[in-house]
C-alpha positions as CSV (number, residue, x, y, z in Angstrom):
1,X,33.8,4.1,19.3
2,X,34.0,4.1,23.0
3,X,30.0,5.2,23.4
4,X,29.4,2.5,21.1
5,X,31.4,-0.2,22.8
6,X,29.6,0.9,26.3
7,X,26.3,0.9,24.7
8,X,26.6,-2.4,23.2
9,X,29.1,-4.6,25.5
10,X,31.3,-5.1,22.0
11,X,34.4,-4.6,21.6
12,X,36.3,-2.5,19.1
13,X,37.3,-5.2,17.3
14,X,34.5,-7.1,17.5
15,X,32.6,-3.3,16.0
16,X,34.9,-3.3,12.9
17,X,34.8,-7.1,12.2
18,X,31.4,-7.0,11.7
19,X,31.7,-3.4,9.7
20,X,34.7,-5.3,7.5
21,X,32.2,-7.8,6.8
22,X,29.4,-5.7,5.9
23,X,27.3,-6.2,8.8
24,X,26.6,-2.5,10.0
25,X,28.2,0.9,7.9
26,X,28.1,4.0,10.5
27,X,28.5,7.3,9.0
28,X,31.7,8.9,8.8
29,X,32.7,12.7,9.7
30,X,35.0,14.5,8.0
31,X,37.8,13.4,9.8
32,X,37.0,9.9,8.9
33,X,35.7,9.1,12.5
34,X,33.0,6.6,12.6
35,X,29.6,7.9,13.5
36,X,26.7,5.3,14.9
37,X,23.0,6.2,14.5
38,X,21.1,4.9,17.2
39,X,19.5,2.2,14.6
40,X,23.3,1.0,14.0
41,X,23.7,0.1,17.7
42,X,20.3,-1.5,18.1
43,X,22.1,-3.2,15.1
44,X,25.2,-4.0,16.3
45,X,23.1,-5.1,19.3
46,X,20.7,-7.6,17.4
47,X,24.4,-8.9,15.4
48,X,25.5,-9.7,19.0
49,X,22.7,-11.6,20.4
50,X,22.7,-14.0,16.9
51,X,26.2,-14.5,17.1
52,X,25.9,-15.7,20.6
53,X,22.9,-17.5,20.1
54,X,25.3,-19.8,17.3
55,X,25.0,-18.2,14.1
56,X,27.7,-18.4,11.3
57,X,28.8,-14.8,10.0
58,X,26.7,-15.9,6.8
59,X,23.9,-16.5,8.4
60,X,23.8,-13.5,10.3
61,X,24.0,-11.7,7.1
62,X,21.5,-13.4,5.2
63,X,19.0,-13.1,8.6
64,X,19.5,-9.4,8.3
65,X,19.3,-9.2,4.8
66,X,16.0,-10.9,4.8
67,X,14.6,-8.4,7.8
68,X,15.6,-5.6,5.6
69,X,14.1,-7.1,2.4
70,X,10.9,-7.4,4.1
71,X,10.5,-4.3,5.6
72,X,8.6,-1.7,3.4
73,X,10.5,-0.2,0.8
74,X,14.0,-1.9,2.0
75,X,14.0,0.3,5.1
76,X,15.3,-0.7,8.3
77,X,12.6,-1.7,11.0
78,X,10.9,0.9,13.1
79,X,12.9,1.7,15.9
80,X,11.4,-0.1,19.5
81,X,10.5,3.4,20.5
82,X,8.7,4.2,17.3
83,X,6.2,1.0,17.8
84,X,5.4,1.7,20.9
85,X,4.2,4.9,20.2
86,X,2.2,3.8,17.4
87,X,0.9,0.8,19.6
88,X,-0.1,3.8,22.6
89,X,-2.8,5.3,20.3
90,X,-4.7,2.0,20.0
91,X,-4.9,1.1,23.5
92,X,-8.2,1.4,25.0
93,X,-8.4,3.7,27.4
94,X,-9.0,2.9,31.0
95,X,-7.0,2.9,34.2
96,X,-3.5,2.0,33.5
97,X,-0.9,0.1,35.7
98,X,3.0,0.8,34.7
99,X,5.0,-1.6,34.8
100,X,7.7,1.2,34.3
101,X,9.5,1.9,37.7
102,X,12.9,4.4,36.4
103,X,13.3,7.8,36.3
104,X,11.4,8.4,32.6
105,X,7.7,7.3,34.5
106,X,6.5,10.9,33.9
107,X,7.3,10.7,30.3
108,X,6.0,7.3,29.7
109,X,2.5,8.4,31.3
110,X,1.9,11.4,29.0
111,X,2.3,8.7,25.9
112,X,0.3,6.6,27.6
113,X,-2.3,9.4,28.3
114,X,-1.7,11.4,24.8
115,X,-5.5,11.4,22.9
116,X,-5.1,9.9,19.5
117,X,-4.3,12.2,16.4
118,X,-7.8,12.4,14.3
């Protein structure tokens, strides 16, 4: 709970409120601790940002629901990551500028330079 309420600026409480409610249902280990996926805490994360944007607890619900819904086969969304990488391969090629300046440059350029699966 600890990583989760570093990772997302929640609080504990705030983490299982919104689980009570039906918002976001981490795994559990055997000894009943919970255990968040990264797509729980991006999430938790999106739960946060409606809430403070003014959203009712329904609302939320019924926001996320409808993402889900529309999603192929009731999925969750793609991770961020997971589109970017699919967005990489259709870039044209050509000289690139990054607008990336921490420590994970190197790994960001390979993507960026990675030839396109036939």
């Amino acid at each position: 709970m600890g990583v989760v309420e570093r990772m997302t600026g929640l609080t504990a409480r705030q983490v299982r409120y919104w689980e009570q409610h039906g918002l976001v249902a981490p795994a559990r280990s055997k000894g009943r601790h919970r255990l968040y996926s990264e797509a729980d805490v991006i999430r938790l994360k999106e739960i946060k940002r409606l809430v403070a944007s003014g959203m009712s607890m329904d609302r939320v619900k019924a926001c996320l629901t409808r993402r889900k819904a529309a999603s192929p086969q009731g999925q969750a969304p793609a991770l961020p990551a997971d589109l970017i990488a699919q967005r990489l391969t259709t870039l044209p090629a050509g000289p690139v500028r990054s607008l990336h300046t921490g420590g994970k440059r190197a790994a960001l350029q390979r993507l960026i330079d990675r030839k396109p699966s036939p």
